[in-house]
C-alpha positions, 0 to 999 in steps of 0.5 A: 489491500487493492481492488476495483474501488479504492474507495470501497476498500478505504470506507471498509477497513475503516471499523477496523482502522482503530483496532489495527492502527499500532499495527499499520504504525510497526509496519511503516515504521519498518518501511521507514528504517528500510528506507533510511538504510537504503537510501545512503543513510539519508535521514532527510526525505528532500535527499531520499525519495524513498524516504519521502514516499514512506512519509507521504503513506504514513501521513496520511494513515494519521501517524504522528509526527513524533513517531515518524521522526523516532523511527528515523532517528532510530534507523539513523542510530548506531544502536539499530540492528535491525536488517529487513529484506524486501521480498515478494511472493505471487500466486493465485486465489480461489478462481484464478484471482492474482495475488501479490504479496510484499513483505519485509523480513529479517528472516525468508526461513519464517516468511516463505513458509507462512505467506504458503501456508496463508495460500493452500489453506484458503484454495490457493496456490503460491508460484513462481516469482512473475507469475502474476506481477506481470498484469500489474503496473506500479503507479503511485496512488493517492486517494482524497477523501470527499464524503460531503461533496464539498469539493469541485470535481474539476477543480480536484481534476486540474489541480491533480493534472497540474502538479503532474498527475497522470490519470484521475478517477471520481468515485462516490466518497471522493477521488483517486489519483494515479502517478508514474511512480518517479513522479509521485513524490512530486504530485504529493507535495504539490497537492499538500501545498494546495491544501489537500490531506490524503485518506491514502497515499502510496505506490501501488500495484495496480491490476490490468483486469479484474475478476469478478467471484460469484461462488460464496465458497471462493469469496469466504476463502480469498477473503481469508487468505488476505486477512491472513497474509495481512495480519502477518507481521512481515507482509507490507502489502496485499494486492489482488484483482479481485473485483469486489 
């Protein structure tokens, strides 16, 4: 889920993290096994930059190694069947908040009409394909944790820039760093080199603006509605420019 703080996202679903870890796990996973099959086949991240932008998400959500490797292997077998679609579905929340859904699905027939039913049951309402994608930009978004403060801001700041970073913001917690999505790849493994983990890593989509809520009505609703999209099994990704 993606709003004004990175950082204030990260930090509250980390009580949860443990809960929802398999989850998260199956959802990679099936990105993983998208990527392969898109990707020509290719097993191999230095030959796939789909495939390596899924490893750098699921690396820094702490999956095993061992997992990600059965995922490919997996996707790579003959005994595979399985045949995601990548759908994406937009409309508004309570007060006009924008709300992008991604999800990968083996059957739209199911998807749709669930991702709608999360929307007018929480006083929204799904429209048209780019209807609000269009006050969203994609960039890659990398978030480096900090809690103790035992790194140097502007040592962080170059060593970003250097590997070729476009944008970099300090928050209370630690620091997040923007790329062009061609780019990212290349930013994630430079930083791994110099040391870094990652408490996230993954293209995003990124607001223009944001919308702040005041009605406790709207707030309780909207904060329903991404708990219910995001519990789905299909959706991937929630974003929004609530400003929370």
């Amino acid at each position: 889920m993606s709003g004004h703080s990175k950082w204030h996202n990260i930090q509250k679903t980390k009580g949860a993290a443990d809960a929802k870890r398999s989850a998260a796990f199956t959802k990679i996973a099936k990105e993983i096994i998208v990527a392969v099959k898109e990707g020509g086949g290719s097993g191999d991240p230095a030959n796939n930059s789909r495939l390596a932008t899924v490893i750098a998400k699921a690396k820094a959500a702490n999956m095993p190694n061992d997992n990600i490797k059965r995922t490919i292997d997996k996707a790579l077998g003959n005994g595979s069947t399985e045949n995601f679609e990548a759908v994406t579905y937009e409309g508004y929340g309570p007060s006009g908040v924008a709300v992008i859904v991604e999800a990968l699905t083996d059957n739209r027939q199911r998807t749709a009409p669930e991702v709608r039913h999360a929307f007018a049951k929480c006083n929204g309402t799904m429209g048209a394909p780019g209807c609000v994608s269009w006050s969203f930009d994609k960039k890659g978004v990398i978030a480096i944790a900090d809690e103790d403060g035992e790194l140097d801001e502007d040592t962080v700041m170059m060593d970003a820039m250097d590997c070729g970073a476009d944008d970099f913001e300090s928050e209370e917690g630690g620091f997040t760093i923007y790329t062009d999505p061609d780019a990212f790849n290349d930013v994630v493994k430079g930083l791994e080199e110099k040391g870094y983990t990652f408490a996230s890593a993954e293209i995003e989509m990124v607001p223009q603006n944001y919308i702040k809520l005041t009605d406790e009505g709207d707030i309780k609703n909207l904060t329903k509605m991404i708990d219910m999209l995001e519990d789905n099994d299909d959706v991937q990704n929630v974003w929004h420019n609530w400003e929370e």
